[in-house]
KOLLO-804958 format. One record per atom (N, C-alpha, C, O, CB): atom name; residue in three letters; y, z, x; residue number from 1. Coordinates in nm, 2 decimals. Each point is the difference from the previous one (the first is absolute). Glycine has a CB too. Layout:
KOLLO-804958
  a   r      Y      Z      X   k
 CA ALA      Y      Z      X NUM
...
END
This chain:
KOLLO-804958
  a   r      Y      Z      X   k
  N UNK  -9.52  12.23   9.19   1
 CA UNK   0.04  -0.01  -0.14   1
  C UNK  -0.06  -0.13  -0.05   1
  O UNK   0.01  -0.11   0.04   1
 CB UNK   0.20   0.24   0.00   1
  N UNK  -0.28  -0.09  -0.17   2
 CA UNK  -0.09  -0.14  -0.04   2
  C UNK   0.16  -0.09  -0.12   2
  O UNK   0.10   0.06  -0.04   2
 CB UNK  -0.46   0.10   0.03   2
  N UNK   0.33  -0.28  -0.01   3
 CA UNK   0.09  -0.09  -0.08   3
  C UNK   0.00   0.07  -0.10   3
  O UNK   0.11   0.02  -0.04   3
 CB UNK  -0.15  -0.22   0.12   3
  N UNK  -0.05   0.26  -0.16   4
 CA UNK   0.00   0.05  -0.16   4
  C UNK   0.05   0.11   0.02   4
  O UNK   0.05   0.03  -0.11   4
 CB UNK  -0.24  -0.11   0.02   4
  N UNK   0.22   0.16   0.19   5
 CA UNK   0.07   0.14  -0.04   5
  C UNK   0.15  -0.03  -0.05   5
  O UNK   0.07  -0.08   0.06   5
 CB UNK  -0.21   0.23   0.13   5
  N UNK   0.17  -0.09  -0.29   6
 CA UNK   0.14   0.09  -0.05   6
  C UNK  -0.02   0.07  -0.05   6
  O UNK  -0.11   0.04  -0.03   6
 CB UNK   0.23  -0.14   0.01   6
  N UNK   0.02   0.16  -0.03   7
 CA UNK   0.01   0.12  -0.07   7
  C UNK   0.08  -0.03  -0.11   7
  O UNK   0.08  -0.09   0.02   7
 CB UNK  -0.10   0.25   0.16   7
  N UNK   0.02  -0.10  -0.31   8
 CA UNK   0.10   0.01  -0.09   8
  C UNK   0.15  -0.04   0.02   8
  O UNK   0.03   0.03   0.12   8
 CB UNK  -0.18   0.11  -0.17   8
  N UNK   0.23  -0.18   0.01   9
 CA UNK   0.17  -0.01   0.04   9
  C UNK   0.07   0.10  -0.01   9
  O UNK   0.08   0.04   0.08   9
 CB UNK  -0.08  -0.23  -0.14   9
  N UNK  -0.03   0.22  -0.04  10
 CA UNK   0.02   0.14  -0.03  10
  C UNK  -0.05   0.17   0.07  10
  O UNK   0.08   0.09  -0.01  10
 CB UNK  -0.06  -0.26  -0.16  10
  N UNK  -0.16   0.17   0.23  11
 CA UNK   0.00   0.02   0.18  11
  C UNK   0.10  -0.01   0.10  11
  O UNK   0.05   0.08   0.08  11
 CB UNK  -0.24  -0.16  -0.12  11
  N UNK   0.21  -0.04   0.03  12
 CA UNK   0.08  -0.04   0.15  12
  C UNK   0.14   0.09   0.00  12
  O UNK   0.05   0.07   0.09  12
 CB UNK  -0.14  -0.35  -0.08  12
  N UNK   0.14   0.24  -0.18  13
 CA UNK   0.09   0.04   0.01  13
  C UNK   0.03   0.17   0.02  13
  O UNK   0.08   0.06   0.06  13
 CB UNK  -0.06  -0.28  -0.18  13
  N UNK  -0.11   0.26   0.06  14
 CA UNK  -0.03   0.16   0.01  14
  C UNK   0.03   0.02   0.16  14
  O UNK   0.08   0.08   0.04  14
 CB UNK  -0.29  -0.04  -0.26  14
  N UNK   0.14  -0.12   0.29  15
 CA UNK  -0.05   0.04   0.12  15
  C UNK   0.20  -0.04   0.07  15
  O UNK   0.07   0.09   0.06  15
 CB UNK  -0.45  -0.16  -0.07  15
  N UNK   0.39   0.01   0.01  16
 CA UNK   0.13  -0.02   0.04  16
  C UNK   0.12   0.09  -0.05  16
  O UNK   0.07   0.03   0.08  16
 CB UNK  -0.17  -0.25  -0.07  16
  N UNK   0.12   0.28  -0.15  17
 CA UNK   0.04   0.08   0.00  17
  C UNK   0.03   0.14   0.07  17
  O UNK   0.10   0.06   0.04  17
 CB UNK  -0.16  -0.20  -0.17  17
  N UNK  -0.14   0.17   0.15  18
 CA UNK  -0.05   0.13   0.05  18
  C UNK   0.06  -0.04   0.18  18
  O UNK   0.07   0.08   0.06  18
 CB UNK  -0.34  -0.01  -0.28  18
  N UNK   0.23  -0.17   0.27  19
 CA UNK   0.03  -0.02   0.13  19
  C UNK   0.21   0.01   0.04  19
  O UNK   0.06   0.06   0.09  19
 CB UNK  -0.35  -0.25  -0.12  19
  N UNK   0.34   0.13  -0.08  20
 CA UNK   0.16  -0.01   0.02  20
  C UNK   0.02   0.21   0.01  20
  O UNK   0.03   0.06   0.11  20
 CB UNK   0.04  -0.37  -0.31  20
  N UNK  -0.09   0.37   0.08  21
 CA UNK  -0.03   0.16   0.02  21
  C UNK   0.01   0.05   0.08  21
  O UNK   0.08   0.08   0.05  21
 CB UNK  -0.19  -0.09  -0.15  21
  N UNK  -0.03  -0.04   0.16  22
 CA UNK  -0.03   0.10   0.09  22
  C UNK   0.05  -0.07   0.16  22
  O UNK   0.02   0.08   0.09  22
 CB UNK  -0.25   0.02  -0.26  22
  N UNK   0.25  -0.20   0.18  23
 CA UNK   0.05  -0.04   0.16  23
  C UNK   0.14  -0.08   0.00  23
  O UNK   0.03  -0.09   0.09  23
 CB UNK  -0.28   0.07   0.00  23
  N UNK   0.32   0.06  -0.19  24
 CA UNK   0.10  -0.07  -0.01  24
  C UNK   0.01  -0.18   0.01  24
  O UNK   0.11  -0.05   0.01  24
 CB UNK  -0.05   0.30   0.06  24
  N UNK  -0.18  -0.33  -0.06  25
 CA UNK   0.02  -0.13   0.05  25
  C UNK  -0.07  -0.07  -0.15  25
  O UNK  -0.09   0.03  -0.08  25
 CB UNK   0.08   0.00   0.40  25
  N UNK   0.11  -0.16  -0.31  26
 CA UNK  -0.05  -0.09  -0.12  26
  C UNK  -0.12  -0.13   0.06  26
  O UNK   0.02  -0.05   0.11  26
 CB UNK   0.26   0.10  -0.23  26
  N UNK  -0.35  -0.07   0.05  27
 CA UNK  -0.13  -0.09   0.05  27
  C UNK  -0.03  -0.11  -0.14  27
  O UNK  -0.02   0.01  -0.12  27
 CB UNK  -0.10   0.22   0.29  27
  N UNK   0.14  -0.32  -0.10  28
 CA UNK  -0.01  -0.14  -0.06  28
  C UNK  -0.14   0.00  -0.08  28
  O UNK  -0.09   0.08   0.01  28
 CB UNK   0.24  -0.21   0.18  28
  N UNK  -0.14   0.05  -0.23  29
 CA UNK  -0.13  -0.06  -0.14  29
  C UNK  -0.14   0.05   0.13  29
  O UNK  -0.09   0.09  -0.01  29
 CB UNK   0.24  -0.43  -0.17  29
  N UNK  -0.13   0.23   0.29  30
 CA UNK  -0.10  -0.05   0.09  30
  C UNK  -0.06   0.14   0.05  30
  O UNK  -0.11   0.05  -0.04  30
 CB UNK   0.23  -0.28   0.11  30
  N UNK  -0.03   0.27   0.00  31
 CA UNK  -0.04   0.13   0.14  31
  C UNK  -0.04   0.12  -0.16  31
  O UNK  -0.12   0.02  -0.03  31
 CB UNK   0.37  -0.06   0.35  31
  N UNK  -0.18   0.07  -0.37  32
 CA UNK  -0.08   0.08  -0.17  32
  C UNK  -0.15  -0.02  -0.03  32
  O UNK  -0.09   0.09  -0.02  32
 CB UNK   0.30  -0.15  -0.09  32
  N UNK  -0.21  -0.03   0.10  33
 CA UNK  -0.16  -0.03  -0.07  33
  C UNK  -0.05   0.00   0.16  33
  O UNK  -0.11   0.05  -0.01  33
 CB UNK   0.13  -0.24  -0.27  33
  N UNK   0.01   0.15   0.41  34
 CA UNK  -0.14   0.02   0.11  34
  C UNK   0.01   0.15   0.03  34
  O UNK  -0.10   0.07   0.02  34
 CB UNK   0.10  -0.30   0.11  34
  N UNK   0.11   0.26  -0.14  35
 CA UNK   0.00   0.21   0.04  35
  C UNK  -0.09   0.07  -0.11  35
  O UNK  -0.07   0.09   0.02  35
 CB UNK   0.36  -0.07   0.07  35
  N UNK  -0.25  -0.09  -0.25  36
 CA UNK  -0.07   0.11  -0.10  36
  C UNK  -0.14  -0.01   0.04  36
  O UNK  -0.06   0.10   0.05  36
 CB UNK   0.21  -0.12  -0.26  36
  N UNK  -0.23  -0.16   0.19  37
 CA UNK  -0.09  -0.01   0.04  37
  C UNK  -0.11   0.08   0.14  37
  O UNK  -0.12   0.02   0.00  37
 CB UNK   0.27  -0.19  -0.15  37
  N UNK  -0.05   0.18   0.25  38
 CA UNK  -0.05   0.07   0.10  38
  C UNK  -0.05   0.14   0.03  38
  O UNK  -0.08   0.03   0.09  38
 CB UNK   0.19  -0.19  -0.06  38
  N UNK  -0.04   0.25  -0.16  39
 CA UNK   0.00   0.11  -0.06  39
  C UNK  -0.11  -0.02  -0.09  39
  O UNK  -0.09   0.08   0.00  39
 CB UNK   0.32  -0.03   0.04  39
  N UNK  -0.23  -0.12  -0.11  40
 CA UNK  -0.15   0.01  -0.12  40
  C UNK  -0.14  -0.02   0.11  40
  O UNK  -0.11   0.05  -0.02  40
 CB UNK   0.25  -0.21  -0.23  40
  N UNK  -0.11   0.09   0.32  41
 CA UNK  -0.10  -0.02   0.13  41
  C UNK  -0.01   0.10   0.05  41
  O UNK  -0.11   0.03  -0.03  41
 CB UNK   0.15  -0.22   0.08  41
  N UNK  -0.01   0.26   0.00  42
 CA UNK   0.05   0.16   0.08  42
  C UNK  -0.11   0.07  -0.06  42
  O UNK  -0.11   0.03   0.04  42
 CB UNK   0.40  -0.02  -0.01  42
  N UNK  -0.23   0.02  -0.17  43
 CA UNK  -0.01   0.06  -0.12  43
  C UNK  -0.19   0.03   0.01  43
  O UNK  -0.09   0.08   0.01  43
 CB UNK   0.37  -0.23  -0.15  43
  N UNK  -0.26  -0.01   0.11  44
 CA UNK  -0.14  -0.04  -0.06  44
  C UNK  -0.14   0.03   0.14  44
  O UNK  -0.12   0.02  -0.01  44
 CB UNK   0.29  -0.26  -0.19  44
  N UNK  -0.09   0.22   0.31  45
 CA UNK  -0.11   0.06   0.12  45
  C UNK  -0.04   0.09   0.01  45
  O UNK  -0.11   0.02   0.04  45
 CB UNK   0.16  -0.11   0.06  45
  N UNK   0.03   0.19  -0.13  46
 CA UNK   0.03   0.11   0.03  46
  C UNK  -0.09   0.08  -0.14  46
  O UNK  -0.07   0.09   0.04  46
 CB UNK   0.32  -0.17   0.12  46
  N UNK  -0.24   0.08  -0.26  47
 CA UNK  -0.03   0.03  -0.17  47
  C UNK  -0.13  -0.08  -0.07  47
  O UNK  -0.07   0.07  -0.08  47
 CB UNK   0.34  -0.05   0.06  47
  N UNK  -0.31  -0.14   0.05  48
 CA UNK  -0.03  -0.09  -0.01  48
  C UNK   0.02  -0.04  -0.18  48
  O UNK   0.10   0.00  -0.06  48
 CB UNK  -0.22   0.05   0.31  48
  N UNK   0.01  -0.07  -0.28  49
 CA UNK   0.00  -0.10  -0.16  49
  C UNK   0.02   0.12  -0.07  49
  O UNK   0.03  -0.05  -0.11  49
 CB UNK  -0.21  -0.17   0.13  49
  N UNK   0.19   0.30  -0.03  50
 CA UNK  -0.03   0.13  -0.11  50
  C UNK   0.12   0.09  -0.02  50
  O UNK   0.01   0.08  -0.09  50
 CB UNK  -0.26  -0.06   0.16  50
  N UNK   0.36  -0.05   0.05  51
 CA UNK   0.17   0.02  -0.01  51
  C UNK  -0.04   0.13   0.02  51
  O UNK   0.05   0.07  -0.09  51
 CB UNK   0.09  -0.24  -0.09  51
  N UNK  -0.18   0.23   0.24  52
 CA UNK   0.00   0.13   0.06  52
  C UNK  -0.03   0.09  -0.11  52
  O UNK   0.03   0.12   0.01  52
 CB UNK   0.13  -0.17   0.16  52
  N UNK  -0.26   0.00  -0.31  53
 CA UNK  -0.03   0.11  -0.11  53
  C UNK  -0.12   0.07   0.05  53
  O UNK  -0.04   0.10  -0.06  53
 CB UNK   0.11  -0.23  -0.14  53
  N UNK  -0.14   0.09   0.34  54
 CA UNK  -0.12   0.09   0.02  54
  C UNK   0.02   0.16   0.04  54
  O UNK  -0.09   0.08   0.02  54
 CB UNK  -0.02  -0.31   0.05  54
  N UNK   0.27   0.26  -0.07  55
 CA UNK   0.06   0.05   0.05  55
  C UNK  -0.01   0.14  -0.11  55
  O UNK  -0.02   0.11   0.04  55
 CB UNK   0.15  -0.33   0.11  55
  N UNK  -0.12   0.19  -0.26  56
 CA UNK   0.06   0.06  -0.13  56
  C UNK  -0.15   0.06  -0.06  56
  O UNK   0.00   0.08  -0.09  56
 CB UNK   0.25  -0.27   0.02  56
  N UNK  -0.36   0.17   0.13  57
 CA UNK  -0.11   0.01  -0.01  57
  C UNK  -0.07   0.16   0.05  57
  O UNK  -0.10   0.06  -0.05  57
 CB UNK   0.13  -0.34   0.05  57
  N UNK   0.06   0.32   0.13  58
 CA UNK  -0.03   0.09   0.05  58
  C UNK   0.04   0.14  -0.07  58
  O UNK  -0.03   0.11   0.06  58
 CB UNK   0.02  -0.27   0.12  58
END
């Protein structure tokens, strides 16, 4: 993870919401923003820069 990454606060919070939901557990400021992050990383290997629109093309 480089120094310059974050996300919105309003992200995090989404993401903490969506996480409480779905696994019943609450997650602090910290472990929030490295889990969402790790997911946009996921995300982004996986999809890369183009968010999976090459997709909508077929």
């Amino acid at each position: 993870m480089q120094q310059n990454d974050s996300l919105p606060l309003e992200a995090i919070e989404e993401f903490k919401r969506l996480y409480k939901a779905r696994f019943d557990i609450d997650l602090n400021e910290i472990e929030a923003k490295r889990r969402a992050l790790n997911l946009f990383y996921l995300y982004k290997a996986i999809y890369g820069e183009n968010n999976g629109r090459h997709y909508e093309n077929k």
